[in-house]
PAMARMI-903916 format. One record per residue (C-alpha): x, y, z. Coordinates in Angstrom, 3 decimals, padded with zeros to 6 digits. Each point is the difference from the previous one (the first is absolute). Layout:
BEGIN
<atom><c1>X</c1><c2>Y</c2><c3>Z</c3></atom>
...
***
This chain:
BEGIN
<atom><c1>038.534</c1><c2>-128.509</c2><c3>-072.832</c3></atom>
<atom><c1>002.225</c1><c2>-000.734</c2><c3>003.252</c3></atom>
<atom><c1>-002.671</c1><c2>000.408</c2><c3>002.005</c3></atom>
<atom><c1>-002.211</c1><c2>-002.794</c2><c3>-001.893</c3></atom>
<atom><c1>003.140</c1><c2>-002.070</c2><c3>-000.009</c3></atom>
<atom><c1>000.665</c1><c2>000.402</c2><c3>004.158</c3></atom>
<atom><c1>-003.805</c1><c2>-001.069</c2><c3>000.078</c3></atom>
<atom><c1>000.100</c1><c2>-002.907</c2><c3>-001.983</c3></atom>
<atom><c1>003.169</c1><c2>-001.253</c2><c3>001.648</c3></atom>
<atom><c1>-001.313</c1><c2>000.349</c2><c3>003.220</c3></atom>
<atom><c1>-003.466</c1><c2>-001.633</c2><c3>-000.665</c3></atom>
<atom><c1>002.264</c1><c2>-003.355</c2><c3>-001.485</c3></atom>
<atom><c1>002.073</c1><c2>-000.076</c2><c3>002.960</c3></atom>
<atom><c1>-003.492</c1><c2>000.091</c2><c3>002.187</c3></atom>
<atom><c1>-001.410</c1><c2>-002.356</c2><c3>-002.347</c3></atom>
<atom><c1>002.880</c1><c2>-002.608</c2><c3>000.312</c3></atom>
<atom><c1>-000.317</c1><c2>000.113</c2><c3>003.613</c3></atom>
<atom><c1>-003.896</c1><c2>-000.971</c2><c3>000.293</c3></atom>
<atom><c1>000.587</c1><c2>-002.689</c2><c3>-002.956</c3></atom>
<atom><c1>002.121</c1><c2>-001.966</c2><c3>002.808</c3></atom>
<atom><c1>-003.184</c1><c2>000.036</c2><c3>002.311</c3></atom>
<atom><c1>000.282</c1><c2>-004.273</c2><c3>000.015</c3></atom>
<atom><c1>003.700</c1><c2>000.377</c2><c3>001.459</c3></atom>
<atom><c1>000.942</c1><c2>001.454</c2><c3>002.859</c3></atom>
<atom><c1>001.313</c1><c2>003.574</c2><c3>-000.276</c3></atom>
<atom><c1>003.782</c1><c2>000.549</c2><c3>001.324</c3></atom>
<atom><c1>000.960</c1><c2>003.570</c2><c3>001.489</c3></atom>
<atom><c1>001.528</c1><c2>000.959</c2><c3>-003.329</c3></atom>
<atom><c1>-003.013</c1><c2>-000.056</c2><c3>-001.934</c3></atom>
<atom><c1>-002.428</c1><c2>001.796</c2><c3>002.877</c3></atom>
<atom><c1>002.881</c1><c2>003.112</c2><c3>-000.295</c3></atom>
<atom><c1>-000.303</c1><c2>-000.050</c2><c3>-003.569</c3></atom>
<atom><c1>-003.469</c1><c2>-000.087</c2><c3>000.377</c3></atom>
<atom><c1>-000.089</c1><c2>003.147</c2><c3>002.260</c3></atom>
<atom><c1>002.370</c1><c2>001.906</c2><c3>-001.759</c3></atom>
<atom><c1>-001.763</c1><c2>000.248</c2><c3>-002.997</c3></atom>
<atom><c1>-003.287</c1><c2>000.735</c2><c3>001.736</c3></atom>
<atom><c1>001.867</c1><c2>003.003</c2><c3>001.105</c3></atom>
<atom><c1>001.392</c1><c2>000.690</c2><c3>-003.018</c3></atom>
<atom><c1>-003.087</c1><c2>-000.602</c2><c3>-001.201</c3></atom>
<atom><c1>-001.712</c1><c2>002.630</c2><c3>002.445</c3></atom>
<atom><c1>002.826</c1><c2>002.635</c2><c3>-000.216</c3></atom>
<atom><c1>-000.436</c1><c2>000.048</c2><c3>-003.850</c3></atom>
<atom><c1>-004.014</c1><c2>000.724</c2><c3>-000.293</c3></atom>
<atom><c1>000.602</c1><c2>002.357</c2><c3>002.631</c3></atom>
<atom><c1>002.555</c1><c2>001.618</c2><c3>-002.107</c3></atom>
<atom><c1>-002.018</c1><c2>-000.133</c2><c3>-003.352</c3></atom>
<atom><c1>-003.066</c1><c2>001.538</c2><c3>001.721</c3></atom>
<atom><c1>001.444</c1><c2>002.417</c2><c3>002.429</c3></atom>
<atom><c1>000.162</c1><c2>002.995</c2><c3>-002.696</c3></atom>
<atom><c1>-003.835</c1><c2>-000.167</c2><c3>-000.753</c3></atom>
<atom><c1>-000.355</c1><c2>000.193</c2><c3>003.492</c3></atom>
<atom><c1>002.156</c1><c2>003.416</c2><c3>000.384</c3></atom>
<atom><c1>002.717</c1><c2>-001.852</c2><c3>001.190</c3></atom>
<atom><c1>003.658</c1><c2>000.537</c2><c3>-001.159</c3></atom>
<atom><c1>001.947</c1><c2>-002.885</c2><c3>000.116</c3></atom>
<atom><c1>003.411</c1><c2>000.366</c2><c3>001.003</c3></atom>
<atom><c1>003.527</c1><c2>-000.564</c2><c3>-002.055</c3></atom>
<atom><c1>003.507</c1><c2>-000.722</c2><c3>000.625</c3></atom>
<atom><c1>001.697</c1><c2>002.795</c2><c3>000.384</c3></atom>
<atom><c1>-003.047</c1><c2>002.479</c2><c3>-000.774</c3></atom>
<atom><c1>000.350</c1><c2>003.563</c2><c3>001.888</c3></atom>
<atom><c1>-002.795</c1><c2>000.524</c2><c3>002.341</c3></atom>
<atom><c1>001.432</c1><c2>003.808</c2><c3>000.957</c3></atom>
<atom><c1>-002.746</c1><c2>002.549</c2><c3>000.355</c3></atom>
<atom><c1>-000.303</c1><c2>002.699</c2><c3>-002.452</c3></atom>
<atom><c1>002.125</c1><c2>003.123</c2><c3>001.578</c3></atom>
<atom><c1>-000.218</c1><c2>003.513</c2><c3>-000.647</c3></atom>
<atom><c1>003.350</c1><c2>000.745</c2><c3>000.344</c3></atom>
<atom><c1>001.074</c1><c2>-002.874</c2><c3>-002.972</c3></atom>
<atom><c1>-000.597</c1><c2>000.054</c2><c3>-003.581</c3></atom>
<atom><c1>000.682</c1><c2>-002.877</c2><c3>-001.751</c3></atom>
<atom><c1>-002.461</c1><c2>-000.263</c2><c3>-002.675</c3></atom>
<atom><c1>001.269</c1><c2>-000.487</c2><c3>-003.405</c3></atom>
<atom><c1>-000.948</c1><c2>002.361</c2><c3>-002.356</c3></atom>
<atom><c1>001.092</c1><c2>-000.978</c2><c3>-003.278</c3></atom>
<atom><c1>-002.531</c1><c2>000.563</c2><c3>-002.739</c3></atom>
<atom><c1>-001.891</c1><c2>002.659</c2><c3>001.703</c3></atom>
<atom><c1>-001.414</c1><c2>003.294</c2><c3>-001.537</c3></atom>
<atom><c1>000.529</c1><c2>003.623</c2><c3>000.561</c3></atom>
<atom><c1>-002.571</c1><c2>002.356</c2><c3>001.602</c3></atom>
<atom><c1>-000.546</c1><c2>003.583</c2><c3>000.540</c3></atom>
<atom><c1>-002.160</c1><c2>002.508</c2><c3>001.293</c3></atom>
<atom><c1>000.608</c1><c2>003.448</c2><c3>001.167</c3></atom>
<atom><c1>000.236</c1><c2>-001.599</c2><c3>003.725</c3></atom>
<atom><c1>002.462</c1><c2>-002.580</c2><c3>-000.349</c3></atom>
<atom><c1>001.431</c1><c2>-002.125</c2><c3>-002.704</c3></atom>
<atom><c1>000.840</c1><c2>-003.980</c2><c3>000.554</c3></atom>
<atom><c1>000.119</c1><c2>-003.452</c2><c3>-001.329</c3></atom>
<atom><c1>-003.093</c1><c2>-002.035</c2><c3>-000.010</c3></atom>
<atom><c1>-000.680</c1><c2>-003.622</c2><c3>-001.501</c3></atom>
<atom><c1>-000.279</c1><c2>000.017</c2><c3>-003.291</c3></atom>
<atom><c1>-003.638</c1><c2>-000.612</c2><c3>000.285</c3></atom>
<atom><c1>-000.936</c1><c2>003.258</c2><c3>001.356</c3></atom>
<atom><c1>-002.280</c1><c2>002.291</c2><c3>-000.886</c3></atom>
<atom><c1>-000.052</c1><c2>003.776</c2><c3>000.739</c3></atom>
<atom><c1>-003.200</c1><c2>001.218</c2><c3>001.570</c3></atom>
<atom><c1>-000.864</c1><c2>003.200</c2><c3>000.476</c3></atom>
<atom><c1>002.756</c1><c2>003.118</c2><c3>-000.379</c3></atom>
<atom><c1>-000.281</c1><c2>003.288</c2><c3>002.142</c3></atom>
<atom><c1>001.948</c1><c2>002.268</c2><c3>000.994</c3></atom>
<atom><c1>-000.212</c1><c2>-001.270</c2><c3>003.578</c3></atom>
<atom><c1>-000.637</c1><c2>-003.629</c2><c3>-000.237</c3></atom>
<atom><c1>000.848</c1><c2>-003.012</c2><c3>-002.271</c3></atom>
<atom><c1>-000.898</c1><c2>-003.458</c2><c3>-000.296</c3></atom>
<atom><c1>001.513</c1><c2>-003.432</c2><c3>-001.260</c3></atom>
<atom><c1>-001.661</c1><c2>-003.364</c2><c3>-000.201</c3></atom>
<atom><c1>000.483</c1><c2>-003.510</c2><c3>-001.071</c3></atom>
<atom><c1>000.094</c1><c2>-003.705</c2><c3>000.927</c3></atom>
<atom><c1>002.141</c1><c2>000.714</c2><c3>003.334</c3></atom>
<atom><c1>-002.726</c1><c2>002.891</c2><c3>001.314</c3></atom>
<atom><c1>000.130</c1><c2>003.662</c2><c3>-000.315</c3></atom>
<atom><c1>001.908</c1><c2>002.897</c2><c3>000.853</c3></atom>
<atom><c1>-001.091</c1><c2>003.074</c2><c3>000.742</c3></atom>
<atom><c1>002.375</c1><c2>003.467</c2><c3>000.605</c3></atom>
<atom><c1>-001.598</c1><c2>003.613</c2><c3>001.379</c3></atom>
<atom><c1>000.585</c1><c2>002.963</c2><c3>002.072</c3></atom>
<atom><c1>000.611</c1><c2>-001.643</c2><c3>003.859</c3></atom>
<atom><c1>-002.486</c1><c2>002.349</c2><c3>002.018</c3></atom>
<atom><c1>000.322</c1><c2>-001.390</c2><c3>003.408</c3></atom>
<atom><c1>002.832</c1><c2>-000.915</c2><c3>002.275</c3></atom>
<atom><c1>003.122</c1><c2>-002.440</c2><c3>-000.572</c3></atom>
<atom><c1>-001.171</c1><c2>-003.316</c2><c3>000.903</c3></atom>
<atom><c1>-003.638</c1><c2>000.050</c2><c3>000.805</c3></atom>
<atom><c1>-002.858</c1><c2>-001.205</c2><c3>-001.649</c3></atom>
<atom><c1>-002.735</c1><c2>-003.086</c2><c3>000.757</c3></atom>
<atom><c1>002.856</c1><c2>-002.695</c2><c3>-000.407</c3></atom>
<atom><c1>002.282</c1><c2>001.613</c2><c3>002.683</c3></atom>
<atom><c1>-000.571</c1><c2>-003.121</c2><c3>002.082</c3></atom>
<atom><c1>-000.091</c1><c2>-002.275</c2><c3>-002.760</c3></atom>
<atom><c1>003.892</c1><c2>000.005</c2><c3>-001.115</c3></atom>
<atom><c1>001.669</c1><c2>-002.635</c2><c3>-000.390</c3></atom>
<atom><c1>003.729</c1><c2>001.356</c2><c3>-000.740</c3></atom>
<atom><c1>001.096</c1><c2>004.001</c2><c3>-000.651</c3></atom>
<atom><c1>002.887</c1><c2>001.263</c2><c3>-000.798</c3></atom>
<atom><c1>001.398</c1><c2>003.862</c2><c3>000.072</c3></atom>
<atom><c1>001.885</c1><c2>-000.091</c2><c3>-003.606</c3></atom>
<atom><c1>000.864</c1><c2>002.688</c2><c3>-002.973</c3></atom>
<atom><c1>-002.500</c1><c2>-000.046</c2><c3>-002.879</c3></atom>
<atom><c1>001.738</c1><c2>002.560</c2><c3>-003.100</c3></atom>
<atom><c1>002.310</c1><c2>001.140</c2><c3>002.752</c3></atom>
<atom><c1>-002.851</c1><c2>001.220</c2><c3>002.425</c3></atom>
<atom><c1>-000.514</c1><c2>-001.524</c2><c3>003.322</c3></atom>
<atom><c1>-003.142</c1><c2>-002.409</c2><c3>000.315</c3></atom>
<atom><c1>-001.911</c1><c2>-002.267</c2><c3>001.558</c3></atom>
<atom><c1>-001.342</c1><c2>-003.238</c2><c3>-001.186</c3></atom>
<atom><c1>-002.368</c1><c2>-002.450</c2><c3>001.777</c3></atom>
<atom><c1>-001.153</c1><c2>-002.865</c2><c3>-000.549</c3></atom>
<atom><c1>-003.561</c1><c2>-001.086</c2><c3>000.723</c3></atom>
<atom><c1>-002.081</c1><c2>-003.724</c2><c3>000.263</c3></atom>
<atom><c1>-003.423</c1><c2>000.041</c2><c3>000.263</c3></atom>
<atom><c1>-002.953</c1><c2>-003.145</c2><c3>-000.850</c3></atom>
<atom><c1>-000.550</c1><c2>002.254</c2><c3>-003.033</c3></atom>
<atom><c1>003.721</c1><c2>000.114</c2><c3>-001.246</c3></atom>
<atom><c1>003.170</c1><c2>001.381</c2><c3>-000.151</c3></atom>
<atom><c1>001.096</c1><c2>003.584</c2><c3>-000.034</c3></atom>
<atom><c1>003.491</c1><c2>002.181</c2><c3>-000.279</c3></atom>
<atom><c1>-000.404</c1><c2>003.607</c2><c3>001.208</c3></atom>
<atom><c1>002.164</c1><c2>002.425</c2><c3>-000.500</c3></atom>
<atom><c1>000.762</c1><c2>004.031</c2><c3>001.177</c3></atom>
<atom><c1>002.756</c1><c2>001.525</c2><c3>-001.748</c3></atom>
<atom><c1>001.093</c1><c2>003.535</c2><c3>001.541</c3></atom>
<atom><c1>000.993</c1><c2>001.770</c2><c3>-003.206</c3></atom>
<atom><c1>002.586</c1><c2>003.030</c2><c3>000.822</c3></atom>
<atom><c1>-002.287</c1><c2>003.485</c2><c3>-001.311</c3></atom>
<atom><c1>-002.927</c1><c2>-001.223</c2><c3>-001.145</c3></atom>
<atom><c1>-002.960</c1><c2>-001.910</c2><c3>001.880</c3></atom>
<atom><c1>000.466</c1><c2>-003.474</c2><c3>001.007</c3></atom>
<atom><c1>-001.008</c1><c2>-003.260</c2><c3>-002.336</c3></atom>
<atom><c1>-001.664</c1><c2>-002.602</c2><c3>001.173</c3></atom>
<atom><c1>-000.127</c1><c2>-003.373</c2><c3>-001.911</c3></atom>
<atom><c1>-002.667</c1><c2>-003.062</c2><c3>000.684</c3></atom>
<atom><c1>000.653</c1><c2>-002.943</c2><c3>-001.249</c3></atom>
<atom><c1>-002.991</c1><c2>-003.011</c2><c3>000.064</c3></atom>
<atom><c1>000.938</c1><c2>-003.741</c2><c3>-000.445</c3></atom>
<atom><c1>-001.410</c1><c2>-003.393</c2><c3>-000.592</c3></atom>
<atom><c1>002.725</c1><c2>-002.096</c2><c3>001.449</c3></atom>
<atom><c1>003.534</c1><c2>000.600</c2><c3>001.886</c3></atom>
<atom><c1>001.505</c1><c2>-000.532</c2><c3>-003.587</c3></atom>
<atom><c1>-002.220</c1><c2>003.167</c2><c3>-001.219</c3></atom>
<atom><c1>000.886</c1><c2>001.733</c2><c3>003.169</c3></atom>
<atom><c1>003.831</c1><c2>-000.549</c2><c3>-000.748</c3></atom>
<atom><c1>-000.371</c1><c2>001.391</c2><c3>-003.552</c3></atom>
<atom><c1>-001.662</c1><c2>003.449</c2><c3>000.789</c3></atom>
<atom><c1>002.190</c1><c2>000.281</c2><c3>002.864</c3></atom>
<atom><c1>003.099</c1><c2>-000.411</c2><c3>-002.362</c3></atom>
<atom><c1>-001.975</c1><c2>002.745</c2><c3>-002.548</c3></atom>
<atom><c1>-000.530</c1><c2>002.521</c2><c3>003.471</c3></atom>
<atom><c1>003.789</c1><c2>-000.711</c2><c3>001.124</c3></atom>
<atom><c1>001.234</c1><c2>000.771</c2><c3>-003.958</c3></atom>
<atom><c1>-001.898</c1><c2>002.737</c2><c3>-000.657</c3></atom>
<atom><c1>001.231</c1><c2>003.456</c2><c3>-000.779</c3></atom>
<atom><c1>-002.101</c1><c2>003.094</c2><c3>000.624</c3></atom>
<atom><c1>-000.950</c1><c2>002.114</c2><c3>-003.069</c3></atom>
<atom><c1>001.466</c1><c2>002.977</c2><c3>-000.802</c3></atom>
<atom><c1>-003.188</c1><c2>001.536</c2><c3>-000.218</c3></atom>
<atom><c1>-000.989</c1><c2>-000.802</c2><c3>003.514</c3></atom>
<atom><c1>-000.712</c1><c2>003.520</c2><c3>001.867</c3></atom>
<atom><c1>000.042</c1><c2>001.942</c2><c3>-003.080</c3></atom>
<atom><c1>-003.061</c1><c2>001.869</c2><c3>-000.315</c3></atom>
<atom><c1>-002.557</c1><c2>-002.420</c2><c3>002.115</c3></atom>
***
């Protein structure tokens, strides 16, 4: 509705201008005249910039880069998960896939999330030059690593927590946007690791 209205006052205050074409146009009325074509300009761009893939910027909107070492996401009306690997807070949207012993899954509007056995080294893998922020944090009072990966394909959260006498856990997290990306991070970074884990593998 405001946008309609901006329109239609711009297109009377270009349309009172090129009425007056028999009388000779002062200085005032050519600024008018060019301010709303820029108006006028500024405000299809702005209507037409998000089909484009274009974000257009606010007042006051943050523009700080997701970091692995923050966790702001707001969790309120999230569900519950476990698994004998870890258990954690997912949207409440999320489904359980499947349940092993050794690996467990999560999915839902924001992705997927994935936890297993971590069989290779701390911080390696295909995305190792591919990060985008990592952190060294405490996930259930181990020490981990987190990393955060951007690729043309999408957004990803990695994770490789050292458990204390029993193997290592390794958690992969797959996202459709940086909002997605921020909500399995906050699930990774929350999650405590099963009592089960290490028992009889």
């Amino acid at each position: 509705m405001t946008m309609r209205l901006r329109l239609t006052t711009i297109a009377l205050a270009l349309g009172a201008v090129a009425c007056q074409r028999s009388a000779p146009i002062n200085k005032f009325e050519l600024a008018l005249a060019a301010g709303a074509s820029d108006s006028l300009t500024q405000a299809v761009a702005d209507s037409l910039g998000p089909s484009q893939g274009f974000v257009v910027s606010q007042q006051g909107a943050s523009s700080e880069p997701l970091n692995a070492c923050n966790d702001r996401v707001d969790a309120t009306g999230w569900q519950s998960v476990g698994s004998r690997i870890i258990e954690t807070e997912v949207p409440a949207d999320f489904t359980a896939g499947a349940q092993t012993a050794q690996s467990a899954s999560w999915s839902g509007a924001a992705g997927t999330l994935r936890a297993s056995m971590h069989r290779g080294a701390a911080h390696s893998g295909w995305w190792t030059n591919l990060i985008t922020s990592e952190c060294d944090v405490f996930v259930s009072g181990a020490p981990a690593h987190v990393d955060l990966v951007s690729t043309t394909y999408g957004r990803s959260v990695f994770a490789t927590i050292q458990v204390r006498d029993a193997p290592a856990i390794e958690i992969e997290g797959q996202a459709r946007s940086v909002a997605g990306q921020g909500q399995l991070l906050h699930a990774i970074r929350t999650a405590r690791i099963s009592a089960a884990w290490g028992r009889a593998q």
